[in-house]
C-alpha positions as CSV (number, residue, x, y, z in Angstrom):
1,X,-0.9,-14.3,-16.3
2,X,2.0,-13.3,-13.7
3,X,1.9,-10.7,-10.9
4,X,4.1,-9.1,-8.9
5,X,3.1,-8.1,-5.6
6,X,5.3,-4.9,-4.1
7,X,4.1,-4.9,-0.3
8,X,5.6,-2.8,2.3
9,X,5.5,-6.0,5.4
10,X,6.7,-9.3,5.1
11,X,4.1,-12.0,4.0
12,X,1.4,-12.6,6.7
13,X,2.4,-10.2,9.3
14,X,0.2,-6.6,8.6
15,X,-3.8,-6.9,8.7
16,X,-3.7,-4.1,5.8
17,X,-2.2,-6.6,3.6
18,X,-3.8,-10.1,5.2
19,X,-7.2,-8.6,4.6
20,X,-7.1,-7.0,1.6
21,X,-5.0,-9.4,-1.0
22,X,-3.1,-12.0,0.6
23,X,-6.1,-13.9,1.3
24,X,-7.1,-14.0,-2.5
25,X,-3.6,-16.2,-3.1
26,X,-5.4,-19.2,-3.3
27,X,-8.1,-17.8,-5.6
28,X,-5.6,-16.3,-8.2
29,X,-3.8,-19.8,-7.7
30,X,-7.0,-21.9,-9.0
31,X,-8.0,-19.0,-11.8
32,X,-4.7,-19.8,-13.4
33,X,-2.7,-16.8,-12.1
34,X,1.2,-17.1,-11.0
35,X,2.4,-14.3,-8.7
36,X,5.3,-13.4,-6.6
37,X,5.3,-11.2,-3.1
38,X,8.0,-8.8,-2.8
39,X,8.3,-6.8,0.6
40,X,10.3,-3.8,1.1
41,X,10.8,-4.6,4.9
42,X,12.5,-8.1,5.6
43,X,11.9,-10.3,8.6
44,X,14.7,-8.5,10.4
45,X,13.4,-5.4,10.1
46,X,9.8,-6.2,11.3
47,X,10.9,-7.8,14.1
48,X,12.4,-4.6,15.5
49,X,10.2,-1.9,13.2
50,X,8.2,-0.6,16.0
51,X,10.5,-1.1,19.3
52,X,12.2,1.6,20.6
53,X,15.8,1.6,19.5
54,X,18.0,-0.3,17.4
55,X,18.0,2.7,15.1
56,X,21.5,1.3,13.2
57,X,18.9,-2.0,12.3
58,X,16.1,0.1,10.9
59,X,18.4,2.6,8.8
60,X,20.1,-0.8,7.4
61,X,16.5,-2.6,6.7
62,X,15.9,0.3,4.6
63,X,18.5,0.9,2.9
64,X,18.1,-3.1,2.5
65,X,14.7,-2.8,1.5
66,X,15.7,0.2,-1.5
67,X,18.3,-2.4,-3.0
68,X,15.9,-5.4,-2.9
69,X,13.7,-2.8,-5.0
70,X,16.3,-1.5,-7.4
71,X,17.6,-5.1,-7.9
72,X,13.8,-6.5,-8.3
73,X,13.4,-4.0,-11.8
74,X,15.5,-6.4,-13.8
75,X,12.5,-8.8,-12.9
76,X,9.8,-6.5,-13.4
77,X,9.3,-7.5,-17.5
78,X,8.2,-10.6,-16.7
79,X,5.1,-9.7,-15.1
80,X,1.7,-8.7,-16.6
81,X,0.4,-6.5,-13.7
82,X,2.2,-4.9,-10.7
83,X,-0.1,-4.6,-7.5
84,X,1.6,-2.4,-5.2
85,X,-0.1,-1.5,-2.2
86,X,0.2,1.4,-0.2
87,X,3.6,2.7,-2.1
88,X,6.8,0.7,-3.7
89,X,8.8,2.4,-0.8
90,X,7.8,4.1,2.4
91,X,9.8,7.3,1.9
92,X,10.9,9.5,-0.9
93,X,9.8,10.0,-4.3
94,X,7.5,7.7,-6.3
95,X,10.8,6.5,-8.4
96,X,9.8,3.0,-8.7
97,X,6.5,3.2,-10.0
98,X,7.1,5.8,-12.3
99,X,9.9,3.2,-13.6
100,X,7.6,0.8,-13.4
101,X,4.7,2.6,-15.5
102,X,6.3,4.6,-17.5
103,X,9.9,3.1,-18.4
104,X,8.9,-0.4,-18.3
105,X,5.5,0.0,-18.9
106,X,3.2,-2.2,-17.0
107,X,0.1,-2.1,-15.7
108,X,0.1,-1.1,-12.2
109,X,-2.8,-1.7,-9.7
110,X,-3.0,0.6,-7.0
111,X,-4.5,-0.6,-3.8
112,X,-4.5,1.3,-0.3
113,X,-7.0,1.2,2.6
114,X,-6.0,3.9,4.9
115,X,-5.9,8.0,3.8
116,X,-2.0,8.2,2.9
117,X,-2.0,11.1,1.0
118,X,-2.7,13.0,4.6
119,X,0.1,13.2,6.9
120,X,-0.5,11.3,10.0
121,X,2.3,11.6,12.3
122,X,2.9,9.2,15.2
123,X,5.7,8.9,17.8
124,X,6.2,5.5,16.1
125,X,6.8,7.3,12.4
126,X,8.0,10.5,13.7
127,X,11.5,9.9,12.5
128,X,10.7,9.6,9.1
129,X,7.3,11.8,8.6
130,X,8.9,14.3,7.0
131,X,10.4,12.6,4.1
132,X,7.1,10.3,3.5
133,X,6.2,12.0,0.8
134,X,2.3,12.1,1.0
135,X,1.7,13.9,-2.1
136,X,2.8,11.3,-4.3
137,X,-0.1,9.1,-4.0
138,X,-2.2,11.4,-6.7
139,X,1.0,10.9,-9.3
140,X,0.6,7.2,-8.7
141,X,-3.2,7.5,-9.3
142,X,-2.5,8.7,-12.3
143,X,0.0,6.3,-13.9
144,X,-2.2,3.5,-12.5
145,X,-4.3,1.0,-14.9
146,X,-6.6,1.0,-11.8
147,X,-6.7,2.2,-8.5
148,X,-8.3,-0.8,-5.7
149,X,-9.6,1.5,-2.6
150,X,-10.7,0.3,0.5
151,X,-14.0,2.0,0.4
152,X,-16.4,4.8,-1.1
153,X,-14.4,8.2,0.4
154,X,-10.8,6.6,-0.5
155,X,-12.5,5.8,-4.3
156,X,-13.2,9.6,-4.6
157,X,-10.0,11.1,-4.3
158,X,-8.4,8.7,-6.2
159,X,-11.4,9.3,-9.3
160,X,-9.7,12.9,-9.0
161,X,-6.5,11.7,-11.0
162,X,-8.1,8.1,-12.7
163,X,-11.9,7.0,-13.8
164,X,-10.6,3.7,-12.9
165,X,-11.0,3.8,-9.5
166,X,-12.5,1.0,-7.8
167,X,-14.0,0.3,-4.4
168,X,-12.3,-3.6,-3.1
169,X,-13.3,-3.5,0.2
170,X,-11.2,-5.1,2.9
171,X,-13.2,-8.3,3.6
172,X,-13.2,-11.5,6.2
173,X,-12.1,-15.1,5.5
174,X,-15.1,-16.8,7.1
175,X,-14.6,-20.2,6.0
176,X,-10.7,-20.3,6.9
177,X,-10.5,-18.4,9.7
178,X,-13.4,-16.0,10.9
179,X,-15.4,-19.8,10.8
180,X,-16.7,-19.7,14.9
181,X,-19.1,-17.6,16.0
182,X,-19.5,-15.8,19.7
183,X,-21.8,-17.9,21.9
184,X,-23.6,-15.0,23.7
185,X,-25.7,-16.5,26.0
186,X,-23.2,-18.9,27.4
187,X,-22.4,-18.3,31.3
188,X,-19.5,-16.1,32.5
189,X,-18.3,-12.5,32.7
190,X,-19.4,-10.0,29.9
191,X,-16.2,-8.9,28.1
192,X,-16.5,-5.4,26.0
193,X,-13.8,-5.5,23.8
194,X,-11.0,-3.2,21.3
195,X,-8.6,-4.5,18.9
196,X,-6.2,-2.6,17.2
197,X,-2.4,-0.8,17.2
198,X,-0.9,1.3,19.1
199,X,-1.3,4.2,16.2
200,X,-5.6,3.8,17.0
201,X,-5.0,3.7,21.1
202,X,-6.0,7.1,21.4
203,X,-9.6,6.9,19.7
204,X,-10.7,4.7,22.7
205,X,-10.1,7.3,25.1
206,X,-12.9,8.8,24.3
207,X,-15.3,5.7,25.4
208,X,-13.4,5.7,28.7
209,X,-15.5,8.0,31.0
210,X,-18.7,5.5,29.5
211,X,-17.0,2.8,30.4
212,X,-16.2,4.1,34.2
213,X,-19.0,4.9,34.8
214,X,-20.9,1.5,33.9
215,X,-17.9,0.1,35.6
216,X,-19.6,1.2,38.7
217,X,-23.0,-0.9,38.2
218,X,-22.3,-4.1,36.0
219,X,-19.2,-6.6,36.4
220,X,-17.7,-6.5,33.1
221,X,-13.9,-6.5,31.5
222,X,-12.4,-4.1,28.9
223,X,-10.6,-6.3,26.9
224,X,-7.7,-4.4,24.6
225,X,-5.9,-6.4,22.2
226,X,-2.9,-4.5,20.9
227,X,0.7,-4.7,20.4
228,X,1.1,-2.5,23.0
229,X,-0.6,-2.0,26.5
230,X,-2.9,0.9,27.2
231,X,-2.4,3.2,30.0
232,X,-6.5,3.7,30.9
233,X,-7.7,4.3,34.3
234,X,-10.0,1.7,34.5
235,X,-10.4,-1.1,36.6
236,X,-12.5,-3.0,34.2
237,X,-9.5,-3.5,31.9
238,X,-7.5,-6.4,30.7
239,X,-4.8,-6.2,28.0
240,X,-4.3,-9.1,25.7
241,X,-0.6,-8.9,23.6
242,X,-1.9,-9.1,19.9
243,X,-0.6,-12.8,18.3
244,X,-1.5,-14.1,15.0
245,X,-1.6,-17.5,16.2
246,X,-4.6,-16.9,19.2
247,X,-6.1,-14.0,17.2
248,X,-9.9,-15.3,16.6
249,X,-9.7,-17.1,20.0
250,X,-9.0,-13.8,21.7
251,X,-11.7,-12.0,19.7
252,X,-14.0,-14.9,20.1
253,X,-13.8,-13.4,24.2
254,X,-15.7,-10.6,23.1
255,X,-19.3,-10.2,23.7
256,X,-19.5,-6.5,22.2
257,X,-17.3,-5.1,19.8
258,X,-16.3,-1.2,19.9
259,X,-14.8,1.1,17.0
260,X,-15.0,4.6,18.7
261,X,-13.2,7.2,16.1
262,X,-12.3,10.8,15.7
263,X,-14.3,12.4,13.1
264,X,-11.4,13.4,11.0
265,X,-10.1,13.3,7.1
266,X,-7.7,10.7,8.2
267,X,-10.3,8.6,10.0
268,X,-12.6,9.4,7.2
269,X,-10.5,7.0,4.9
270,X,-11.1,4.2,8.0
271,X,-12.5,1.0,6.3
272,X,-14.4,-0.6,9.3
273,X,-11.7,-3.2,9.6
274,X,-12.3,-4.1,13.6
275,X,-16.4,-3.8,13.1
276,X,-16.3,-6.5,10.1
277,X,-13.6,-8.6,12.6
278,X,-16.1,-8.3,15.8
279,X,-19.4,-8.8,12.9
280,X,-17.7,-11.7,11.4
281,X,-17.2,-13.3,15.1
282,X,-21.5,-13.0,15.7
283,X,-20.7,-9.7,17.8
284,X,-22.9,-6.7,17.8
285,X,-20.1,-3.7,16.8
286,X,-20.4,-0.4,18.4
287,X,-19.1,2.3,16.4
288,X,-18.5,5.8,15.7
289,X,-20.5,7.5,12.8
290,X,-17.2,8.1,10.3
291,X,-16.7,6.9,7.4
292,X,-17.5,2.9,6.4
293,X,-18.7,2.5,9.7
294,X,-21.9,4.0,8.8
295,X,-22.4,2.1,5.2
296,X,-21.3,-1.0,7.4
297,X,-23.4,-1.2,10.9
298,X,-27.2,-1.2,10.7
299,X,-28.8,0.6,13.7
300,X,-30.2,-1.7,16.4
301,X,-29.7,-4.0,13.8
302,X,-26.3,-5.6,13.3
303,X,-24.8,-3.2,16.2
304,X,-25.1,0.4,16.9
305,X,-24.0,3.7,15.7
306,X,-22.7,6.1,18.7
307,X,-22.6,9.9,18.3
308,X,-22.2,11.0,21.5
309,X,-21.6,9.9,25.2
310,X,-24.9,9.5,25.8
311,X,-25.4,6.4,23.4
312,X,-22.3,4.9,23.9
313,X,-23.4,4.2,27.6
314,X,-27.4,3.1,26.2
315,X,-26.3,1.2,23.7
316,X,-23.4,-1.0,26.1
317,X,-26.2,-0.8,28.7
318,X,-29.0,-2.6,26.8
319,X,-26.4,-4.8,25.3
320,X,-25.0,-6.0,28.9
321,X,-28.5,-6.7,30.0
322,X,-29.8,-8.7,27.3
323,X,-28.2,-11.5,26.3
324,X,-30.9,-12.1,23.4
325,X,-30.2,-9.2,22.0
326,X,-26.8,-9.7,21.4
327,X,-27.7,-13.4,20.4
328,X,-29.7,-11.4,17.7
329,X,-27.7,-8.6,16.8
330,X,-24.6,-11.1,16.6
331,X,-26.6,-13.3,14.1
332,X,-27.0,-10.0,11.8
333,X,-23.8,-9.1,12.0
334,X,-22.4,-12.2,10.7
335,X,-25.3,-12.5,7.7
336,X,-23.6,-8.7,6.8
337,X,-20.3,-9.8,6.6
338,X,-21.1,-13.4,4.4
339,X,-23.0,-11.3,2.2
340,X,-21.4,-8.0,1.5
341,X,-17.8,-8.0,3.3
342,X,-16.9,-12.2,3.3
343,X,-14.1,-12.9,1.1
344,X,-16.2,-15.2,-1.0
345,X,-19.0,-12.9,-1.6
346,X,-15.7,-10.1,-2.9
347,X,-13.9,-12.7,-5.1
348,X,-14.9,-12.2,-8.4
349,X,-14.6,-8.1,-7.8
350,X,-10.9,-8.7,-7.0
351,X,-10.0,-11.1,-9.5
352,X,-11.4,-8.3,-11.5
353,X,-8.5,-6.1,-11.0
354,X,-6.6,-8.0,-13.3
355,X,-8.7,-7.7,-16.4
């Protein structure tokens, strides 16, 4: 059995991809399955993807990136399934998976964790927005053999244009790498903590006002971990560069997690990725009631659900005073992630795609 795997990012570079197939190599490897990953962005490219500028480079990558593709169909009959995820190419038409469906005829499996049929422009992706083409992700649907989706709200639309529409939920690696867990009654300064990209920044202003004003009575530090640096008027806060290589260790800082969100069709389509990362770690998460969050966080259990101003600033409050709870809370949220959201408890539903 032989798949192809059409990614938009270089090999170990974007948490969409990490998270939600490149961590199942090894699996495939040892059920018998030969595979092959083939980005549409090079090395190159990445490297200068997001920075301001060097707008010669990025045309180049992909026009690069739409010959590697064209040049990559000759290859395509050797394969028994075709796991694209996201979309073959990040602009235009759907030409290459309707090639690949239709005029070559292989099965195609479908996977994407975010809401891409809904516009969502950034200054980052301003430039090409308006030749995304968001409205091709029901045409690709419907030629799929089946559709992965990250979780229930993402399954639904796709079940509009296929029945074979499948929740594969992004999960953790806790034996590889999510393996340590948060001491949280160790000595030091209490760290509140964010991860994400600079396309999620903005959902943490919202938090900021709770965070000032506890700012006032406990000695704590907002920790961000981004690729790029906030601009948040708060004393409390420390920026951390994102790096694959410290990743868990900077995570591993945090004594509270936060996911604050906008409640929004985009956000909607959200999979919980930073609550399992912070769960995974023994850290209570704090999130926003959209989505996964809610199917994902337990109240007072494995973290806390937060609606309102109000109980953001209870919730952080009895968390920075009680080291036991977050001791217990943290020991939830880890037993939720090995049993529902842990890459071995997912395994057999992914290899499962290719049946």
């Amino acid at each position: 059995m032989r798949i192809l795997f059409l990614v938009p990012y270089p090999a170990g570079k974007a948490p969409s991809q990490r998270f939600r197939f490149e961590q199942y190599f090894e699996a495939l490897t040892a059920a018998g399955y030969q595979y092959r990953v083939a980005s549409f962005i090079s090395d190159a490219t990445w490297s200068i993807l997001y920075k301001s500028g060097h707008q010669l480079q990025k045309v180049t990558g992909i026009l690069g990136g739409f010959l590697r593709r064209t040049a990559l169909l000759f290859s395509v009959p050797q394969y028994d399934y075709v796991f694209i995820h996201r979309e073959a190419s990040p602009i235009g038409p759907p030409v290459f998976e309707w090639l690949i469906a239709k005029a070559l005829g292989k099965k195609i499996i479908y996977d994407f964790d975010d809401a891409i049929w809904i516009p969502n422009t950034s200054e980052a992706n301003k430039i090409v927005a308006g030749v995304k083409w968001h409205h091709k992700v029901d045409s690709i649907c419907r030629w799929a053999y089946k559709v992965s989706c990250g979780n229930a709200y993402l399954r639904d639309y796709a079940r509009q244009f296929n029945p074979n529409a499948i929740i594969n939920p992004t999960t953790i690696d806790t034996e590889h790498l999510h393996n340590r867990v948060r001491n949280q009654q160790a000595p030091g300064k209490l760290v509140i903590g964010w991860t994400g990209t600079h396309s999620t920044l903005k959902y943490i202003e919202q938090v900021v006002p709770v965070l000032a004003r506890l700012e006032q009575e406990f000695n704590f530090e907002f920790r961000v971990i981004s690729n790029q640096p906030p601009a948040l008027p708060l004393r409390s806060l420390v920026y951390v560069p994102w790096r694959k290589e410290t990743e868990i260790a900077d995570l591993l800082t945090f004594h509270v997690g936060l996911m604050p969100l906008e409640d929004d069709p985009w956000a909607k389509g959200k999979c919980a990725f930073k609550a399992l990362q912070y769960m995974a770690l023994g850290e209570p998460a704090l999130v926003s009631p959209v989505g996964m969050n809610t199917e994902v966080v337990q109240e007072n259990v494995n973290g806390n659900i937060c609606a309102t101003p109000a109980e953001w600033e209870a919730a952080l409050r009895r968390l920075l005073i009680n080291p036991s709870l977050r001791a217990q809370m943290g020991e939830a949220a880890r037993r939720t992630i090995e049993e529902r959201y842990s890459v071995v408890a997912n395994r057999r539903n992914f290899l499962g795609l290719f049946s």
